[in-house]
C-alpha positions as CSV (number, residue, x, y, z in Angstrom):
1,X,0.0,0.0,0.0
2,X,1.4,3.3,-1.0
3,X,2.0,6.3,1.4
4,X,1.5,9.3,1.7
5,X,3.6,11.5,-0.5
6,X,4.3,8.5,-3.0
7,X,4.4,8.9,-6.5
8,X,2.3,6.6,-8.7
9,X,2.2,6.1,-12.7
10,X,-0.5,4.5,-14.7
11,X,0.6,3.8,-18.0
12,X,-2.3,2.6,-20.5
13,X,-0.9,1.4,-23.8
14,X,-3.8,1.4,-25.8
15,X,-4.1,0.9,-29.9
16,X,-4.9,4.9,-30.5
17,X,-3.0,6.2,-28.0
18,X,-0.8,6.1,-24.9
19,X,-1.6,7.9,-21.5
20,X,0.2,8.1,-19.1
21,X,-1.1,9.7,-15.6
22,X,1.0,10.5,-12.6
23,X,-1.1,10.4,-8.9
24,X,0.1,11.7,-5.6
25,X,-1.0,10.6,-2.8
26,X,-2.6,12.6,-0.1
27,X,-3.5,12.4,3.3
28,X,-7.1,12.4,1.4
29,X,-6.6,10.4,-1.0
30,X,-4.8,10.8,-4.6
31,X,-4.0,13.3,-6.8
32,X,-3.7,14.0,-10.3
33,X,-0.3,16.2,-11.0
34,X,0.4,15.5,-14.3
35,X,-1.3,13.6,-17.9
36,X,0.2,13.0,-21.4
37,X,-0.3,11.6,-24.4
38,X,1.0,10.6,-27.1
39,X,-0.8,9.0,-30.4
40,X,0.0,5.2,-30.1
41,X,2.1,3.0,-33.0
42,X,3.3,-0.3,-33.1
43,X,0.1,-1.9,-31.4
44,X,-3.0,-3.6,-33.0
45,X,-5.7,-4.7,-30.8
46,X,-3.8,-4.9,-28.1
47,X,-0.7,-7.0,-28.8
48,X,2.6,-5.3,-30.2
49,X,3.4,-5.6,-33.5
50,X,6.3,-2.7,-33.7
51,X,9.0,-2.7,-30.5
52,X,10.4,0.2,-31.8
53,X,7.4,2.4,-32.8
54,X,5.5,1.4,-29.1
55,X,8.6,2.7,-27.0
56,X,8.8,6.0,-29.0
57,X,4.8,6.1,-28.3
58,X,5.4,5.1,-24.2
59,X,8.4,7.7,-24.3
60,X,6.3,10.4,-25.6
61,X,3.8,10.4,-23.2
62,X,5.7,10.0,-20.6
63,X,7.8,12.9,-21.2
64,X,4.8,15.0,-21.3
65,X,3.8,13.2,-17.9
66,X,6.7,14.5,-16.4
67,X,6.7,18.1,-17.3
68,X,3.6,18.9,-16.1
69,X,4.3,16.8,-13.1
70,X,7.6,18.3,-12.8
71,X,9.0,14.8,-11.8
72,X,11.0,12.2,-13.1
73,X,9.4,8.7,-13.8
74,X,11.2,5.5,-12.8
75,X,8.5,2.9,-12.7
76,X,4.8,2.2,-14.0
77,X,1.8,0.4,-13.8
78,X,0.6,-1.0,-17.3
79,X,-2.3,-2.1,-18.6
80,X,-2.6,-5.2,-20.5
81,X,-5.6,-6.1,-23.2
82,X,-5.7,-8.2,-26.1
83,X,-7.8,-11.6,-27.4
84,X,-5.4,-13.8,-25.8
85,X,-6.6,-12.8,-22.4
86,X,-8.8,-15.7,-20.9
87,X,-10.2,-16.3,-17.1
88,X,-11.6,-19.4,-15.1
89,X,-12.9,-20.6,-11.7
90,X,-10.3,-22.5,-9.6
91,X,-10.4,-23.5,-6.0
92,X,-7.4,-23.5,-3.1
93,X,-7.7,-25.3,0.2
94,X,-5.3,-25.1,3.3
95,X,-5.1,-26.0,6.9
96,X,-4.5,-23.0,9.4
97,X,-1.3,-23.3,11.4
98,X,-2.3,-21.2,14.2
99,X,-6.3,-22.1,14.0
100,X,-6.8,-18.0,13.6
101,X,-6.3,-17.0,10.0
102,X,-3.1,-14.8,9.3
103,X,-2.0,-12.9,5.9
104,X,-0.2,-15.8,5.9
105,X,-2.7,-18.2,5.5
106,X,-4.3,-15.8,3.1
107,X,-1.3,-15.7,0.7
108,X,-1.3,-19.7,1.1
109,X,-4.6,-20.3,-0.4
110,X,-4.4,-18.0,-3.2
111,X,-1.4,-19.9,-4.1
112,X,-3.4,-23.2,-4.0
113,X,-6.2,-21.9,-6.2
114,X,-3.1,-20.4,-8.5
115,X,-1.5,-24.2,-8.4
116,X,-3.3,-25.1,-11.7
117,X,-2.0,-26.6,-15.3
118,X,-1.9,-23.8,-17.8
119,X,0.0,-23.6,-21.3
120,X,3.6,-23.4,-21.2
121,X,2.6,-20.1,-23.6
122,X,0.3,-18.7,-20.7
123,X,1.0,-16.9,-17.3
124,X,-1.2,-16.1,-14.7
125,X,-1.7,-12.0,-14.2
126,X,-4.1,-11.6,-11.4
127,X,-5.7,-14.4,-9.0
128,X,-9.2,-12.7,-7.5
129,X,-10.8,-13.9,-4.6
130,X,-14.5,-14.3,-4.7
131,X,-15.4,-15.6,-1.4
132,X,-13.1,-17.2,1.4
133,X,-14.9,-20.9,3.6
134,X,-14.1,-21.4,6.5
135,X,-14.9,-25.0,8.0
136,X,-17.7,-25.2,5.2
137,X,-19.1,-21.1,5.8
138,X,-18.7,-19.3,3.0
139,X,-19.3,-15.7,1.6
140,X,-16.5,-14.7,4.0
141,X,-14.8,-11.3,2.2
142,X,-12.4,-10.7,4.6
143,X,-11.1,-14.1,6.7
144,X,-8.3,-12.0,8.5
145,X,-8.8,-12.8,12.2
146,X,-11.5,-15.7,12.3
147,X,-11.5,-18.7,13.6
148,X,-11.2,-22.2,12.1
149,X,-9.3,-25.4,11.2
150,X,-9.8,-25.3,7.0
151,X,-10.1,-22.5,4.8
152,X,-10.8,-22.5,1.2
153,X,-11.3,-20.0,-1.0
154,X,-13.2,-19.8,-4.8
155,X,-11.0,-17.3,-7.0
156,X,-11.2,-15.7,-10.7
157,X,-7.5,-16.4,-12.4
158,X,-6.9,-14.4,-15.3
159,X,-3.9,-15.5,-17.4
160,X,-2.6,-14.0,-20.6
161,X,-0.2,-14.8,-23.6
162,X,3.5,-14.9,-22.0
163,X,4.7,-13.4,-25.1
164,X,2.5,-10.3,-25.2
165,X,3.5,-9.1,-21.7
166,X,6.9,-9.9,-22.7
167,X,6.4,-7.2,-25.1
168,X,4.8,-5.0,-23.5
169,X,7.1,-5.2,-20.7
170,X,10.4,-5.0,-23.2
171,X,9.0,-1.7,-24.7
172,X,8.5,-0.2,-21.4
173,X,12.2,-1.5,-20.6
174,X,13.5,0.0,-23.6
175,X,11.8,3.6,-22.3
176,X,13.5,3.5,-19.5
177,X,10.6,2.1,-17.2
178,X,10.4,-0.5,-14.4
179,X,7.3,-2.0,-14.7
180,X,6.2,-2.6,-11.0
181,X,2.8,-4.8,-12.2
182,X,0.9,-5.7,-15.2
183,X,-2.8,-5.1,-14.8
184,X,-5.9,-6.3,-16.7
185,X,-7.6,-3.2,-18.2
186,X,-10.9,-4.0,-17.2
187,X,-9.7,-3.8,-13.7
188,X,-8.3,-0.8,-13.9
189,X,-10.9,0.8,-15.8
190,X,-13.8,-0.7,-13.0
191,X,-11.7,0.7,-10.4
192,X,-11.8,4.8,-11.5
193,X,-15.3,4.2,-12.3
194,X,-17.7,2.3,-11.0
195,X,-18.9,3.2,-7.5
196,X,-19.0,0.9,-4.6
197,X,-22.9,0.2,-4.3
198,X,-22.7,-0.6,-8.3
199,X,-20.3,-3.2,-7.3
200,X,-22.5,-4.1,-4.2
201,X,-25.6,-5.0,-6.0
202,X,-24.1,-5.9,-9.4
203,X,-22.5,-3.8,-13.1
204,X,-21.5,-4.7,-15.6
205,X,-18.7,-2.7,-17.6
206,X,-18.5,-2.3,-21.3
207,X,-14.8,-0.5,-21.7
208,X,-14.9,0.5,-25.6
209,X,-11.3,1.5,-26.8
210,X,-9.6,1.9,-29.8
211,X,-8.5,-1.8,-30.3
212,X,-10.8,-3.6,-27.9
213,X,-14.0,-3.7,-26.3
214,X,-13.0,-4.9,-22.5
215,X,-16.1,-6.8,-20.4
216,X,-16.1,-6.9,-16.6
217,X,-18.9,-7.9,-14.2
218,X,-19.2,-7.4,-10.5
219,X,-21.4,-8.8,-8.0
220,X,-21.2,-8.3,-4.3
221,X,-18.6,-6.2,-4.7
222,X,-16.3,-9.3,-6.3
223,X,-14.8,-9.4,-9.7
224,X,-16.4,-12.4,-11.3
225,X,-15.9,-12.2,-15.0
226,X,-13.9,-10.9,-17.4
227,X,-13.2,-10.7,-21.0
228,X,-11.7,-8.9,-24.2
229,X,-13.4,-8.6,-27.2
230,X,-10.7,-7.9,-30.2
231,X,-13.1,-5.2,-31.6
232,X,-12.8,-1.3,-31.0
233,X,-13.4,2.8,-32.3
234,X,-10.6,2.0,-34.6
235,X,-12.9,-0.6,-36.9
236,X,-15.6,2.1,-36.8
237,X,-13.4,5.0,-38.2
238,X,-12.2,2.6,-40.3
239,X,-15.8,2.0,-41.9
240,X,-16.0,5.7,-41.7
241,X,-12.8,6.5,-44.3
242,X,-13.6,3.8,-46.7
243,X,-17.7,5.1,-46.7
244,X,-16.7,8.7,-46.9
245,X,-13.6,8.2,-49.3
246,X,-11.5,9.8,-46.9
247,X,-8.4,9.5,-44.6
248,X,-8.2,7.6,-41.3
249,X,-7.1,10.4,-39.7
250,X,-9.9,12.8,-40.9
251,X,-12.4,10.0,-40.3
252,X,-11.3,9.9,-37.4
253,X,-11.8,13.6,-36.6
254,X,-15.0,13.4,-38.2
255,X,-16.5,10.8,-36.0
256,X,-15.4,12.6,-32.9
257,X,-17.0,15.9,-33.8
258,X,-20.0,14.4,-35.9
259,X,-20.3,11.0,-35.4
260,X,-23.6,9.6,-33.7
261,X,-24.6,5.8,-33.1
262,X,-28.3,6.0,-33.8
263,X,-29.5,7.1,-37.4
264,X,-33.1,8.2,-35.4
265,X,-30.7,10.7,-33.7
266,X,-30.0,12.3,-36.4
267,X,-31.8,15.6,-37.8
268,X,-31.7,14.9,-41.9
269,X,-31.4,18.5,-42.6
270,X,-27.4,18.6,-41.3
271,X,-24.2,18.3,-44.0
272,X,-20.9,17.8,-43.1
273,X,-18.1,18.5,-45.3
274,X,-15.4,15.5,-45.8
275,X,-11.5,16.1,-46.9
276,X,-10.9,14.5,-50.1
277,X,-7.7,11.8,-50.2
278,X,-4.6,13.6,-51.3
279,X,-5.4,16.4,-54.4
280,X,-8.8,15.9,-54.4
281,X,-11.2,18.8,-53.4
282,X,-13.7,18.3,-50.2
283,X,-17.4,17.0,-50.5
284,X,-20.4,16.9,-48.8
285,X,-22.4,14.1,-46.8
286,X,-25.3,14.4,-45.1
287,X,-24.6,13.6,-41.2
288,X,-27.0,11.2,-41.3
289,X,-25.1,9.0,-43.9
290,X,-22.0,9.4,-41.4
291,X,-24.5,7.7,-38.5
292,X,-25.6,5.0,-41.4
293,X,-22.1,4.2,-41.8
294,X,-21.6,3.9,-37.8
295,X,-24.5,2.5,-36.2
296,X,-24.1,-1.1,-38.3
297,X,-20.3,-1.6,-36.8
298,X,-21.7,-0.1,-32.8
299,X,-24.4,-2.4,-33.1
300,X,-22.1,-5.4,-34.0
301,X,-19.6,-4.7,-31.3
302,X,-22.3,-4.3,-28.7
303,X,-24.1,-7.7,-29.9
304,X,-20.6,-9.0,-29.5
305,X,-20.4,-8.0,-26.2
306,X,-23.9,-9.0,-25.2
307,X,-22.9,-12.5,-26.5
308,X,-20.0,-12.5,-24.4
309,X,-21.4,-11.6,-21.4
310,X,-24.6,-13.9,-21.4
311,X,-22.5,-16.5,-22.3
312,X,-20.3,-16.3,-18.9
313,X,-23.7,-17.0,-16.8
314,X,-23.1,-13.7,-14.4
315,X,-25.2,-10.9,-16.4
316,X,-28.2,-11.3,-14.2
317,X,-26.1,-10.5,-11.6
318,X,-25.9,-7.2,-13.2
319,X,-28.7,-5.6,-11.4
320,X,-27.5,-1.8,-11.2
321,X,-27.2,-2.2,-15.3
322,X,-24.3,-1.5,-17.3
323,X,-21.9,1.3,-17.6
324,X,-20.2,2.3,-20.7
325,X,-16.7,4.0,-21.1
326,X,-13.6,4.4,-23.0
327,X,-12.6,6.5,-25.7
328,X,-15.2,5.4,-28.5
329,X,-17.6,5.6,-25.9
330,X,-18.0,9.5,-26.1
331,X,-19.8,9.1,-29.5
332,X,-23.5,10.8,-29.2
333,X,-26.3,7.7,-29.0
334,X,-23.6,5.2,-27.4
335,X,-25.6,5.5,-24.1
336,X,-28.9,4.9,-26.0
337,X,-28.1,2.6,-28.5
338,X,-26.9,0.2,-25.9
339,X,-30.0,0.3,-23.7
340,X,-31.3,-0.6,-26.7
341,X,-29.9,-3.9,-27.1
342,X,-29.5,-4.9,-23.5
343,X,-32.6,-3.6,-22.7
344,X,-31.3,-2.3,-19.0
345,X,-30.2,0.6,-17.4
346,X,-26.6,2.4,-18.8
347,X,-25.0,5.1,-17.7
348,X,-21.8,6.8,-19.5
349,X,-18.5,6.1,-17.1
350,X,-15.9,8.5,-16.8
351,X,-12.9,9.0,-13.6
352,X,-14.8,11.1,-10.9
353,X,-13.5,12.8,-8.0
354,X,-14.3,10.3,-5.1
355,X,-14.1,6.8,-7.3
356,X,-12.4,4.8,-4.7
357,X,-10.8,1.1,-4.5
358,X,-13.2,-1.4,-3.7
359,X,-13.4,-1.4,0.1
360,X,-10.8,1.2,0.4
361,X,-12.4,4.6,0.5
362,X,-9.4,6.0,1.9
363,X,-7.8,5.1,-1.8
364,X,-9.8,7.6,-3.5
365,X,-9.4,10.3,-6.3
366,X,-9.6,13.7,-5.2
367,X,-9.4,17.2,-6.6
368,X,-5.9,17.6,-8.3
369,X,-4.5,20.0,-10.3
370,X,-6.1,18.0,-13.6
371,X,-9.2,16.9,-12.3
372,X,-10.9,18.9,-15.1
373,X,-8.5,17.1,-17.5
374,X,-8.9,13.9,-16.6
375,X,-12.8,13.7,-16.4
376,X,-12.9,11.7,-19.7
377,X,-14.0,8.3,-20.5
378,X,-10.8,7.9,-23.0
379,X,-8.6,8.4,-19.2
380,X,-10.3,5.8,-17.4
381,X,-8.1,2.9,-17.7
382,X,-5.1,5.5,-17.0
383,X,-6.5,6.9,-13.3
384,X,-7.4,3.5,-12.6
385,X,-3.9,2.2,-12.7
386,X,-3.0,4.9,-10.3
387,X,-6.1,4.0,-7.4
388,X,-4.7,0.3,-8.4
389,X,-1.2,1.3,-7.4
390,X,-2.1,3.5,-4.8
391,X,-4.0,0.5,-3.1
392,X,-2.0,-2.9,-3.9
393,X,1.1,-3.9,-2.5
394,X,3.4,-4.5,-5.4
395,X,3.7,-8.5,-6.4
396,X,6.9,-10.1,-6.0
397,X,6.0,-13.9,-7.8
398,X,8.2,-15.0,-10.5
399,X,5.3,-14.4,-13.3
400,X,5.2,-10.7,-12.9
401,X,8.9,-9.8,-11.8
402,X,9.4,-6.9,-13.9
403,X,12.0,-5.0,-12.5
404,X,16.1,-5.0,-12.4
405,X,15.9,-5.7,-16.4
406,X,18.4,-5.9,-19.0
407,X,17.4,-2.6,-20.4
408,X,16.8,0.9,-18.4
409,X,18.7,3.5,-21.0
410,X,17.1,6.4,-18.5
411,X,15.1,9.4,-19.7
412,X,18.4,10.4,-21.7
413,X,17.6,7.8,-24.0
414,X,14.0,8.5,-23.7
415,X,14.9,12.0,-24.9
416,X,17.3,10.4,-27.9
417,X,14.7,8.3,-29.3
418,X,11.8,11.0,-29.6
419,X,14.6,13.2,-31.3
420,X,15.0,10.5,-33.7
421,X,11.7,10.0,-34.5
422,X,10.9,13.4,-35.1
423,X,13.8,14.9,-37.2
């Protein structure tokens, strides 16, 4: 657990861009001192495909980070996404030494329900407790101090492709950066905002970014599914350049300042004027074409997503609804369209003053010096990796080990391979 005065970095390596946000934290909680970005290259769906290109990316924001911050970065938190991520239900039993139940004893289990066969290609990232038994009682959250001969304990293990945090890990390396822990995005997403009576009765999150849609639900204030759909925003400005014959980059601008996910949204009376590729002169569209050319590839991802999470056999557990965030989710109709298929309450998610750790209210944000900034869907992964920080112990086991690498050139080299990017 982090103290007061300590310095945290979230680092979300995502396939449109990298952020990277720096927390403080306060006697009140943690604050925001410093935010950058930088657009993101080298990734696809959340697996590198460029070493090179990703660490000029990570180095960029980073550097931007610090300015503001007017600190130096040593180490990170990073977020980790991607099709190959996969989760299951395993169980760990132990007898208790002392008959009263110790961290100890605590550690011991998890490691039991950790002590599974998995690919040689596949590490574990995260082992979740759901509930803790004691001599047969279960629904136990917290066993610390109880009494008893035999605990158990039913746990969420979420592993990923060793190679892909590999990479992930080697470009942050290569930056200059120790990465302290590798953490699911859906996690770290939930964590900046859901709020703890959401978790309490039941949410489910639909995390929308550029690459991938992430899926997470909670019940009773436990993780107990999650998932990575290897769709995002990117395939919907992609359908957006090819059906307005125009760049990915000006697509992309278009569907952030007039993109909408629901045709009936539209008034038919409003044109838009489109760039033309290379010489050719701009055109007009009407804005509802630009929604008919959307709402087909939002409505597929959202089906996908509905699929997903019907099929894991917790969505009716989801009884305060679903909330939607991520970059692609600040699209006009997202909200709607999405009540529309799931046919339950939704509510846009973005980082909030107050959005705390589950359980840990004294782990909270609070008003920084970029809490205006930061109040933005596209930022939630980011601020969640710093409440994650800022309220876990570090990990130490051999599968996440990420410090005291081969590589850490410093921000001199940082410096050295933005210049040669640039010029």
């Amino acid at each position: 657990m982090a103290e007061v005065g300590d310095v945290i970095v979230g680092l979300d390596i995502g396939t449109t861009k990298v952020a990277a946000i720096i927390g403080e934290v306060t006697p009140n909680g943690v604050d925001i001192i410093g935010v950058g970005t930088s657009p993101s290259e080298g990734l696809r769906q959340g697996v590198v495909v460029n070493i090179e290109a990703t660490t000029n990316s990570i180095s960029r924001a980073i550097m931007e980070a610090e300015q503001m911050a007017a600190v130096e970065v040593h180490s990170v938190y990073v977020g980790l996404a991607g099709g190959h991520i996969r989760g299951f239900s395993s169980l760990g039993q132990v007898s208790m030494r002392n008959r009263e139940v110790t961290h100890e004893d605590v550690a011991r289990v998890l490691e039991q329900a950790k002590a599974v066969n998995i690919p040689l290609d596949r590490q574990i990232i995260h082992t979740l407790p759901l509930e803790y038994m004691i001599d047969g009682q279960g629904q136990i959250r917290d066993p610390i101090g109880m009494s008893g001969v035999r605990m158990e304990v039913r746990a969420h293990v979420i592993t990923a492709a060793v190679t892909s945090v590999q990479n992930i890990v080697k470009c942050c390396n290569r930056a200059g950066l120790d990465v302290i822990e590798v953490v699911l995005e859906p996690l770290a997403s939930s964590t900046s905002v859901l709020h703890e009576d959401e978790r309490d009765l039941g949410v489910a999150l639909i995390d929308i970014g550029g690459g991938t849609t992430d899926l997470a639900i909670y019940a009773e204030g436990q993780n107990v599914f999650t998932s990575v759909i290897v769709m995002g925003g990117h395939r919907i400005t992609q359908d957006v350049a090819h059906g307005l014959h125009t760049s990915v980059s000006e697509a992309e601008a278009i569907k952030r300042k007039h993109g909408c996910a629901l045709v009936s949204m539209v008034d038919g009376d409003d044109i838009i004027e489109v760039p033309g590729v290379g010489p050719r002169p701009p055109r007009e569209f009407p804005r509802r074409f630009l929604a008919e050319v959307i709402e087909p590839r939002v409505e597929e991802i959202l089906l996908l997503a509905q699929e997903e999470l019907g099929a894991s056999g917790f969505m009716e557990l989801a009884g305060s609804g679903i909330v939607l965030t991520g970059g692609a989710s600040q699209m006009e109709g997202m909200v709607e369209i999405t009540e529309d298929i799931f046919q339950i309450p939704v509510r846009a998610g973005m980082p909030v003053e107050g959005a705390a750790l589950s359980g840990r209210p004294d782990v909270c944000l609070t008003k920084g010096g970029f809490a205006g900034v930061i109040q933005n869907p596209k930022f939630a992964t980011g601020v969640g990796l710093v409440l994650y920080g800022a309220g876990h112990e570090p990990l130490a086991t051999p599968e996440v080990a990420y410090r005291g690498t081969d590589m850490r050139p410093g921000i001199g080299t940082r410096v050295a391979s933005w210049f040669r990017e640039m010029f």
